[in-house]
C-alpha positions as CSV (number, residue, x, y, z in Angstrom):
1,X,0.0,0.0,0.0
2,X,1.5,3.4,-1.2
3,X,2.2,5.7,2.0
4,X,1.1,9.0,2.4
5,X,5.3,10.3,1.7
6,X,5.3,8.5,-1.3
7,X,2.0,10.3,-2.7
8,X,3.2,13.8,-1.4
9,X,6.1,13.2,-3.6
10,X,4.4,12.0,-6.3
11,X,1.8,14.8,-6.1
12,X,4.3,17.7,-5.8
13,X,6.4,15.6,-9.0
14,X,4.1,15.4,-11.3
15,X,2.1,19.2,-9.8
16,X,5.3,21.6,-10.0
17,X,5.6,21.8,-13.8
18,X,2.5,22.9,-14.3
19,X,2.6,25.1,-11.1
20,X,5.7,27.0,-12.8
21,X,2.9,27.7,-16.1
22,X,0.4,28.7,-13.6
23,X,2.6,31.2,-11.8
24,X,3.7,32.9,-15.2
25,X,0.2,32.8,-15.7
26,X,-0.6,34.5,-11.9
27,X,2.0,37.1,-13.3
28,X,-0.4,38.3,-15.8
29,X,-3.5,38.2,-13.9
30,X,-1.5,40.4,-11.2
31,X,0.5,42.7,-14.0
32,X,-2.9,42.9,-16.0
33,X,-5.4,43.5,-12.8
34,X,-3.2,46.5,-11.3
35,X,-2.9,47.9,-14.5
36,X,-7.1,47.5,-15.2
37,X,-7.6,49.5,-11.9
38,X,-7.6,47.0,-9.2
39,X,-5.9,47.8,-6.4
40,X,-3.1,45.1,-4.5
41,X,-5.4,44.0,-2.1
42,X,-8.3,43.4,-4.4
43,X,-5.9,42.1,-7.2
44,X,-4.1,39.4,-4.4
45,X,-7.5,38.9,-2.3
46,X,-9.1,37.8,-5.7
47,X,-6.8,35.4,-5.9
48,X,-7.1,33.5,-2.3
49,X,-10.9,33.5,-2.4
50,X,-12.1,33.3,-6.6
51,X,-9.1,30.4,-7.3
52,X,-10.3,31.1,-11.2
53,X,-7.6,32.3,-13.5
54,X,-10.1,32.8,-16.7
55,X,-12.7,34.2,-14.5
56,X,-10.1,36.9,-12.7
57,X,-8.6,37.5,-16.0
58,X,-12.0,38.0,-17.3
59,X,-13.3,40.0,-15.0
60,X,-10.2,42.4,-15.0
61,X,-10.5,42.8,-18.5
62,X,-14.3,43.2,-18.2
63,X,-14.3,45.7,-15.3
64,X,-11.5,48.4,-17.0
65,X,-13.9,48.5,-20.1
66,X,-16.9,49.0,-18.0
67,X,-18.4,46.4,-18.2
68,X,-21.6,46.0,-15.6
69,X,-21.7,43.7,-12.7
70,X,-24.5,41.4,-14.5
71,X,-22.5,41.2,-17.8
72,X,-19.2,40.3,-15.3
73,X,-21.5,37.9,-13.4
74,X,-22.9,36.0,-16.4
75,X,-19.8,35.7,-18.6
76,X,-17.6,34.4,-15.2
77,X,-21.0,31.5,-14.8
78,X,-20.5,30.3,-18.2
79,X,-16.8,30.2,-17.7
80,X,-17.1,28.0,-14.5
81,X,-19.4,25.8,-15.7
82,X,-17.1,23.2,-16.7
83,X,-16.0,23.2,-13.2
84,X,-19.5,21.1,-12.9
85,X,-18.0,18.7,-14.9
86,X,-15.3,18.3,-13.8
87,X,-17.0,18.0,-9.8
88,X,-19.4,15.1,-11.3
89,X,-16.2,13.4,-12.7
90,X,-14.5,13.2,-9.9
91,X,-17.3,12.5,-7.2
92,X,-15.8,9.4,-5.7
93,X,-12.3,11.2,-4.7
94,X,-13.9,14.2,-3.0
95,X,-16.8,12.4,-1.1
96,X,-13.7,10.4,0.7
97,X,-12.5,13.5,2.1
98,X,-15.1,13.1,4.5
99,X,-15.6,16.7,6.1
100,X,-12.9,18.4,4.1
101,X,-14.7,17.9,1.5
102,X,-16.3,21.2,0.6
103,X,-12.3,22.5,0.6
104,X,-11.5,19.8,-1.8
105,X,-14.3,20.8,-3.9
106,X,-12.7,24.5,-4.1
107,X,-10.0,23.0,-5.4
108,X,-11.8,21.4,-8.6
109,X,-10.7,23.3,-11.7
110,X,-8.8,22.5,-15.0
111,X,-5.3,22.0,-13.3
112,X,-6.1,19.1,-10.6
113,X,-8.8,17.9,-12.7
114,X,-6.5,16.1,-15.0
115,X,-3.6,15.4,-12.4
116,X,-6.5,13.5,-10.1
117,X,-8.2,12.1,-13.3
118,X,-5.2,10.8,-14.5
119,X,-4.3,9.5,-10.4
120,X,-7.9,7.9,-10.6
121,X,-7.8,5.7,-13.8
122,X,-4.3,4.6,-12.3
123,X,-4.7,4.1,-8.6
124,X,-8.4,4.8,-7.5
125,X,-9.7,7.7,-5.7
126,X,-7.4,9.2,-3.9
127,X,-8.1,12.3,-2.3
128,X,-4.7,13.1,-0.6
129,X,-2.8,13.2,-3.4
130,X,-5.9,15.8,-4.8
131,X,-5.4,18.2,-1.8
132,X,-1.6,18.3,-2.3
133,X,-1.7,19.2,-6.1
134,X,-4.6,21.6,-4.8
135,X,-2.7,23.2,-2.6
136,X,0.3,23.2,-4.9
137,X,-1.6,25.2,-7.2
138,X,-3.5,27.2,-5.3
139,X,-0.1,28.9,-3.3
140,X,1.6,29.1,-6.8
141,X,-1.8,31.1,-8.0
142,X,-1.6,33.4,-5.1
143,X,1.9,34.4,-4.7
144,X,2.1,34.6,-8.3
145,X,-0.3,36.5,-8.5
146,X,0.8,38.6,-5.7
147,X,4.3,39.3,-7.8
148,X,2.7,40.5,-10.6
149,X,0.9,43.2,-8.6
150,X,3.8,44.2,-7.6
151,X,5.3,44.4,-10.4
152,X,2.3,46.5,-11.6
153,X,3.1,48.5,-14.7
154,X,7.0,47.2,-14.5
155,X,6.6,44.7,-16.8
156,X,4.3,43.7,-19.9
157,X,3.0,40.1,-19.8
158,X,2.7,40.5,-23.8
159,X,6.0,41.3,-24.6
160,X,7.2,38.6,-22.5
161,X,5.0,35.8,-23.4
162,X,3.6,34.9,-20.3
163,X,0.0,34.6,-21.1
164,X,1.2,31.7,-23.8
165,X,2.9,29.7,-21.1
166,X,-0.2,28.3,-19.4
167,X,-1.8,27.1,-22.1
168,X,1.2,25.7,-24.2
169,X,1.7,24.0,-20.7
170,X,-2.1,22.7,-20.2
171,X,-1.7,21.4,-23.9
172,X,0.9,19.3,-23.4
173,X,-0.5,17.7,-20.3
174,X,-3.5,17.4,-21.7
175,X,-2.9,15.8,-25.0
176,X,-1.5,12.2,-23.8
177,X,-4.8,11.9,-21.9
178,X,-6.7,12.5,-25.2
179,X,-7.8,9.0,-26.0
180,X,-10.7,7.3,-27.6
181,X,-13.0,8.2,-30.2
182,X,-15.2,10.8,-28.3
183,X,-12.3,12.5,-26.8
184,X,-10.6,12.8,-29.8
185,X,-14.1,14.1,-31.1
186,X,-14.4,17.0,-28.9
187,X,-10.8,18.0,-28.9
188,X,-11.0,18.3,-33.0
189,X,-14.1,20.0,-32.6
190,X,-12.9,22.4,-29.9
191,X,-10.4,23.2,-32.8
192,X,-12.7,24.0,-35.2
193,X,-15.3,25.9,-32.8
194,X,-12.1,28.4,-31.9
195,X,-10.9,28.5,-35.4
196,X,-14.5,29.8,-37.3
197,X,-15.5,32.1,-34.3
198,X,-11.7,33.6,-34.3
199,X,-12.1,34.3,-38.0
200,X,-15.5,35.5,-38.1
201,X,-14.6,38.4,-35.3
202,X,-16.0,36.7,-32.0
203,X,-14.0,38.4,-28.6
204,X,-11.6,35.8,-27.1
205,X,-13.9,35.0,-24.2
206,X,-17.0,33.9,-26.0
207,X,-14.7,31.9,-28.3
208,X,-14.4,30.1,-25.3
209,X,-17.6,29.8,-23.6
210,X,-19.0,28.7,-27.1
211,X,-16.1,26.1,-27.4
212,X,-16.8,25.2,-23.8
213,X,-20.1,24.0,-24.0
214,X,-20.3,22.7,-28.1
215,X,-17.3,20.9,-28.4
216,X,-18.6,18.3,-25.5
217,X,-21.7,17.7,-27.5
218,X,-19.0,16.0,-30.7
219,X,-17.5,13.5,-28.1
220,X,-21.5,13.0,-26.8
221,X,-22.6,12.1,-30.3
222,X,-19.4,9.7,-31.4
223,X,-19.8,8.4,-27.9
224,X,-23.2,7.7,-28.6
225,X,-23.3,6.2,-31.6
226,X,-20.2,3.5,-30.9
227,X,-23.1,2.4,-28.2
228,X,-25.3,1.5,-30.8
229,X,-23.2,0.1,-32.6
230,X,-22.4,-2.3,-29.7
């Protein structure tokens, strides 16, 4: 039976590249947030309590071109709602937690969703090892975030590429898990979905709402029809 040490180190292991991505990518949120009007403590408090780096960056972005609170409100909903998702899929780990598991369920987003998927299919459930790459995560979100405030107007995210290391990162974890016909469905069309509303004019964020919740509907369909074929 795999001790608790061992799955610490495995946790922090396989967590810390993709920490480093989300830190560059904290760096922006702080650089970009200060520089939209928030000030350090809303720009770091964000951080510790929201724990959503397309939601924060959207908001920031959507609050210096004032944007209302409804508009804010209903584009950060349809961000999250994957984050359903990704709660039903892994179920089993965070109802083990027992009582900590409302903390564990803060902790479900795109990041530890793959890490504990990927832990699952291997080991089982295994809810320790989902609270350290939480926590892993969640200090290199803050603290990152946290730099880039201070940093403020010091540096441009842009210029330095930071806002293309997260998801060159996210890509690259996530493509070895991309397996199967429905998977491969949605992926292709989550291509496609990006590509035609890029090029037709669409603003960045409701290419990916619209990616979000269409592209699932491919891998229902391919997944659905190999069923009846069986």
């Amino acid at each position: 039976m795999v001790g608790r040490k061992q799955i610490t180190q495995a946790a922090i292991t396989e967590a810390f590249p993709l920490a480093l991505a989300i830190a560059a990518y904290g760096i922006s949120y702080g650089v970009l947030a200060t520089q939209g009007g928030f000030t350090f403590g809303q720009t770091v408090t964000m951080s510790m309590f929201v724990f959503s780096g397309s939601a924060q960056l959207v908001t920031a972005g959507m609050m210096a071109g004032g944007a209302s609170a409804i508009s804010i409100l209903a584009a950060v909903l349809l961000l999250n709602l994957r984050n359903l998702l990704y709660g039903a899929a892994l179920a089993n780990t965070v109802s083990l937690a027992g009582k900590w598991r409302f903390a564990l369920a803060f902790g479900v987003s795109d990041e530890p969703f793959v890490l504990a998927s990927a832990r699952e299919q291997k080991h089982g459930p295994d809810p320790f090892y989902f609270a350290i790459v939480f926590v892993c995560f969640y200090l290199s979100w803050v603290f990152a975030s946290l730099a880039g405030a201070l940093l403020g107007a010091q540096v441009d995210p842009l210029t330095w590429g930071l806002d293309f290391v997260f998801p060159v990162t996210f890509t690259a974890l996530l493509v070895p898990s991309l397996k199967g016909r429905p998977a491969m469905a949605t992926a292709l069309a989550a291509i496609g979905i990006c590509l035609l509303f890029h090029y037709s004019g669409f603003r960045e964020e409701l290419i990916v709402i619209a990616a979000g919740m269409l592209a699932p509907l491919a891998g229902l369909m391919v997944g659905g029809r190999k069923s009846d074929g069986q």
